[in-house]
TILUMTOR-489870 format. One record per residue: residue number from 1; x, y, z of N, C-alpha, C in turn. Coordinates in steps of 0.02 Angstrom, whole numbers, always signed. Layout:
BEGIN
+-----+--------+--------+--------+--------+--------+--------+--------+--------+--------+
:  nr :   n_px :   n_py :   n_pz :  ca_px :  ca_py :  ca_pz :   c_px :   c_py :   c_pz :
+-----+--------+--------+--------+--------+--------+--------+--------+--------+--------+
: NUM :      X :      Y :      Z :      X :      Y :      Z :      X :      Y :      Z :
...
+-----+--------+--------+--------+--------+--------+--------+--------+--------+--------+
***
This chain:
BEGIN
+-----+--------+--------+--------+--------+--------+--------+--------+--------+--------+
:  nr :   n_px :   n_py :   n_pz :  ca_px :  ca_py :  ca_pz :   c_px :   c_py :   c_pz :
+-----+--------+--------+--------+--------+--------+--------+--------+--------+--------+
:   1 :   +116 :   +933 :   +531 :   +100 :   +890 :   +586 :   +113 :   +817 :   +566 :
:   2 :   +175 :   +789 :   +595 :   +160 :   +706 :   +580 :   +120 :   +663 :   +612 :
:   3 :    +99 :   +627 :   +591 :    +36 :   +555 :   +583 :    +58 :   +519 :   +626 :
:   4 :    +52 :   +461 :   +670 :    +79 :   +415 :   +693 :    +43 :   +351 :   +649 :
:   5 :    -12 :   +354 :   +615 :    -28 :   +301 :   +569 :    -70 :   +298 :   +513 :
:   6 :    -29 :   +278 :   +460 :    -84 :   +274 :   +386 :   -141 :   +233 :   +367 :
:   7 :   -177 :   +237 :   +344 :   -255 :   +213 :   +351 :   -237 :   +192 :   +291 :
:   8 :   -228 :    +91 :   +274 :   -221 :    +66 :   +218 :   -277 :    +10 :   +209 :
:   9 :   -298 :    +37 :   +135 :   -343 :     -7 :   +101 :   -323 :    -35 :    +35 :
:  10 :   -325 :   -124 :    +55 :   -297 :   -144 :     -7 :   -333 :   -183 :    -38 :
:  11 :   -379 :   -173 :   -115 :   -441 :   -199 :   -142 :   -406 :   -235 :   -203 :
:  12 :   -411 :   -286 :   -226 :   -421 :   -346 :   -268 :   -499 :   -349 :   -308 :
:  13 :   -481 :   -363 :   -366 :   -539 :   -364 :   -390 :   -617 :   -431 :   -373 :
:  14 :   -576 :   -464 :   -341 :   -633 :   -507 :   -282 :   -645 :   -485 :   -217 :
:  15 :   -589 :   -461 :   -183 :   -586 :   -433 :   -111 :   -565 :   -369 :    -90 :
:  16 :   -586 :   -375 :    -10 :   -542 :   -329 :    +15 :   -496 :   -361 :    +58 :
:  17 :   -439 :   -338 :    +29 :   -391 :   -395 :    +73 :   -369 :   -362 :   +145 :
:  18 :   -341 :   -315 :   +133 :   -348 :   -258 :   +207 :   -358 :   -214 :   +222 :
:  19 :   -358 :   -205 :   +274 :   -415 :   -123 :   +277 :   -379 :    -95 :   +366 :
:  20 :   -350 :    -57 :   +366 :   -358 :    -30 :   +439 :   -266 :     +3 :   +461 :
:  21 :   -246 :    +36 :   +492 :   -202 :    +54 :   +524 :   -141 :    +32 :   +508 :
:  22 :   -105 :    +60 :   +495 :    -15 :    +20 :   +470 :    +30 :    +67 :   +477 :
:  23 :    +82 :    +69 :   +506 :   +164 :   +108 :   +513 :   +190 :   +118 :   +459 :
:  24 :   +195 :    +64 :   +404 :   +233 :    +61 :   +344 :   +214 :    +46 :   +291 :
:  25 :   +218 :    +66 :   +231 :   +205 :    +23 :   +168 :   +254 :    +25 :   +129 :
:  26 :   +274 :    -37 :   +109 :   +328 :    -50 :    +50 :   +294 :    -73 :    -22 :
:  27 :   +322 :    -40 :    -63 :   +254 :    -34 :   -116 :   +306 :    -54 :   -193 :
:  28 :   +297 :   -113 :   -240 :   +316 :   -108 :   -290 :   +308 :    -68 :   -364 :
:  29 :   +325 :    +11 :   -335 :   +294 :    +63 :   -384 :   +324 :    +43 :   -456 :
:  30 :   +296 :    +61 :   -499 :   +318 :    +90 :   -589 :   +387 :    +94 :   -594 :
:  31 :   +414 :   +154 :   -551 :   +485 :   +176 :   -544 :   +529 :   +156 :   -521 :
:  32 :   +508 :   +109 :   -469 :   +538 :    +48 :   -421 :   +502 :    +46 :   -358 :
:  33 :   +561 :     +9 :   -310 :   +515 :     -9 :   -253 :   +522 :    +96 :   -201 :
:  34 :   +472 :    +77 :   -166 :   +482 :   +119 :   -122 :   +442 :   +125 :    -56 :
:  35 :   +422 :   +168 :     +2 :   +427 :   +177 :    +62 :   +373 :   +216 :    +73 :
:  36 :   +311 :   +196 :   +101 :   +273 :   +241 :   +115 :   +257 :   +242 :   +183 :
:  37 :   +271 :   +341 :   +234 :   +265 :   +317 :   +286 :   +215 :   +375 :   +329 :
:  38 :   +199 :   +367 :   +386 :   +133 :   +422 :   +391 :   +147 :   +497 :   +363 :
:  39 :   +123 :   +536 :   +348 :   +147 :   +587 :   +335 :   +182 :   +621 :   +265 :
:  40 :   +174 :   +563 :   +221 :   +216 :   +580 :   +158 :   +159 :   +584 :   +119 :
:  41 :   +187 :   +629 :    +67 :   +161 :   +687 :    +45 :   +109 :   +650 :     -1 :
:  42 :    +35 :   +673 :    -15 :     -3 :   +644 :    -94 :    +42 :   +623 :   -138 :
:  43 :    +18 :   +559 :   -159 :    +40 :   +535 :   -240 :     +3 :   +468 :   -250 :
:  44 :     +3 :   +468 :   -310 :    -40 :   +432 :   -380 :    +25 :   +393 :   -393 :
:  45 :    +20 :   +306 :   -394 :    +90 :   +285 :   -451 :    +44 :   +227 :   -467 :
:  46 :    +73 :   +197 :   -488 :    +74 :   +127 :   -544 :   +112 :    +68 :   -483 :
:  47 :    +71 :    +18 :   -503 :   +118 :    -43 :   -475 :   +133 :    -89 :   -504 :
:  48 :   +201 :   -108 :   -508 :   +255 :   -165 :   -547 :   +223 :   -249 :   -523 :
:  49 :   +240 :   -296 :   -559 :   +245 :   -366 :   -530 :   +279 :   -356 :   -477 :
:  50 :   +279 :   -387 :   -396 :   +317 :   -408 :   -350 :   +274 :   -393 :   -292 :
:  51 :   +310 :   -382 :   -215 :   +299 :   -391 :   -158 :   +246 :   -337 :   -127 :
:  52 :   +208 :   -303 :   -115 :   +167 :   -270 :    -70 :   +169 :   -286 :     -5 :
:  53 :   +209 :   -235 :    +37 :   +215 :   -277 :   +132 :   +172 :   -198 :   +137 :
:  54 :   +153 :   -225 :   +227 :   +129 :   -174 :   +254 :   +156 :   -183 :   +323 :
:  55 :   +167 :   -153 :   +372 :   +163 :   -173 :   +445 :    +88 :   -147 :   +495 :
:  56 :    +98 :   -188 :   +526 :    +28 :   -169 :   +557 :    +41 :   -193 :   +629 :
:  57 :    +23 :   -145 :   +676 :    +33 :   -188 :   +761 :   +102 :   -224 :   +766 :
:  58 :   +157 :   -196 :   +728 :   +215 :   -238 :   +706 :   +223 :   -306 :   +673 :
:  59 :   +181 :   -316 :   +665 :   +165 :   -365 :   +618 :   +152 :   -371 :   +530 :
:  60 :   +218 :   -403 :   +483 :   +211 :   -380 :   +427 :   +190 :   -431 :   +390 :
:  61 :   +131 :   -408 :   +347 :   +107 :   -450 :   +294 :   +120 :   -430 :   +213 :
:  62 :   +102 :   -452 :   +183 :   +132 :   -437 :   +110 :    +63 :   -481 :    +58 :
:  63 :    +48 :   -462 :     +8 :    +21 :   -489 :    -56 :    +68 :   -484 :   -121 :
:  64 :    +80 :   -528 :   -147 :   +106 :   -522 :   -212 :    +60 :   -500 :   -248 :
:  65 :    +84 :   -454 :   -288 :    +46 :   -428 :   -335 :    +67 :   -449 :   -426 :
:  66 :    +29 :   -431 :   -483 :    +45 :   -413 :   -545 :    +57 :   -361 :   -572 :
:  67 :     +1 :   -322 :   -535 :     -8 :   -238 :   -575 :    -56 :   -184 :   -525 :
:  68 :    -49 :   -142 :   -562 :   -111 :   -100 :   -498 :    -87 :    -40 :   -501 :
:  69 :   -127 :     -2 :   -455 :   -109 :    +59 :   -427 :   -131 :   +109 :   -369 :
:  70 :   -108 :   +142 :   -331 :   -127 :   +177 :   -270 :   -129 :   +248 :   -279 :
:  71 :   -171 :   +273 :   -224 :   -162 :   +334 :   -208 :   -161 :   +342 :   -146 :
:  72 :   -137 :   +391 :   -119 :   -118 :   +400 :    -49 :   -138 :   +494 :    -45 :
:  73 :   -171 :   +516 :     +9 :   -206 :   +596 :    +19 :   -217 :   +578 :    +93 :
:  74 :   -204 :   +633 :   +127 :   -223 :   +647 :   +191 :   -197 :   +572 :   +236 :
:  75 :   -135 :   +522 :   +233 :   -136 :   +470 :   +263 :   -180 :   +424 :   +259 :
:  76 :   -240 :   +429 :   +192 :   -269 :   +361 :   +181 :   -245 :   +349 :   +119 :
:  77 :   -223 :   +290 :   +112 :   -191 :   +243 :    +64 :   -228 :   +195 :    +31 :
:  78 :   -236 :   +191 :    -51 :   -304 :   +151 :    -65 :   -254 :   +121 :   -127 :
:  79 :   -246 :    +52 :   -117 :   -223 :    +28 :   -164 :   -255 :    -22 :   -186 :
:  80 :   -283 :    -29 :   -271 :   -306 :    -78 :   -308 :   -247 :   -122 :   -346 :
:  81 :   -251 :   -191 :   -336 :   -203 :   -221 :   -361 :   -249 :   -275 :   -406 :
:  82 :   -186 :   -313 :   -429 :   -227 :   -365 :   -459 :   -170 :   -401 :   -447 :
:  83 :   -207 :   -481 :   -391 :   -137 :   -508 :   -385 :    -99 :   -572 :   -395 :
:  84 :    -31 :   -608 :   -402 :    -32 :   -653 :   -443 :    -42 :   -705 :   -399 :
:  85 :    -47 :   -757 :   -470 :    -95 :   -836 :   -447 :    -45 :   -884 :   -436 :
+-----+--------+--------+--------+--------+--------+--------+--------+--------+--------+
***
């Protein structure tokens, strides 16, 4: 059954920077960049220095990041970053 939307949470070690509903995530994994979109499958990665976008209501925001990492189960997406200054 596909999703029409992933439930993204993105925590900083001071904040929560976002929290709620998104179409897309572009994610600076370990392995490289890549595409997260409702419906794709569990996984655990690592995150590189660079860009974190999300879309939301069509509207895309992004945090630069340093490091971090996500998991993604059942269309909720929980990514801890740590991000740069």
């Amino acid at each position: 059954m596909q999703h029409s939307q992933l439930i993204l949470k993105v925590l900083t070690p001071e904040a929560t920077v976002f929290e709620g509903d998104v179409e897309a995530v572009y994610v600076p994994g370990g392995a490289g960049r890549f595409e997260i979109l409702p419906g794709h499958a569990p996984i655990v990665s690592s995150l590189s220095a660079g860009v974190l976008k999300w879309v939301s209501g069509g509207t895309e925001s992004s945090l630069q990041v340093r490091s971090g990492a996500l998991m993604l189960n059942n269309n909720l997406l929980t990514v801890c970053a740590e991000p740069s200054e």
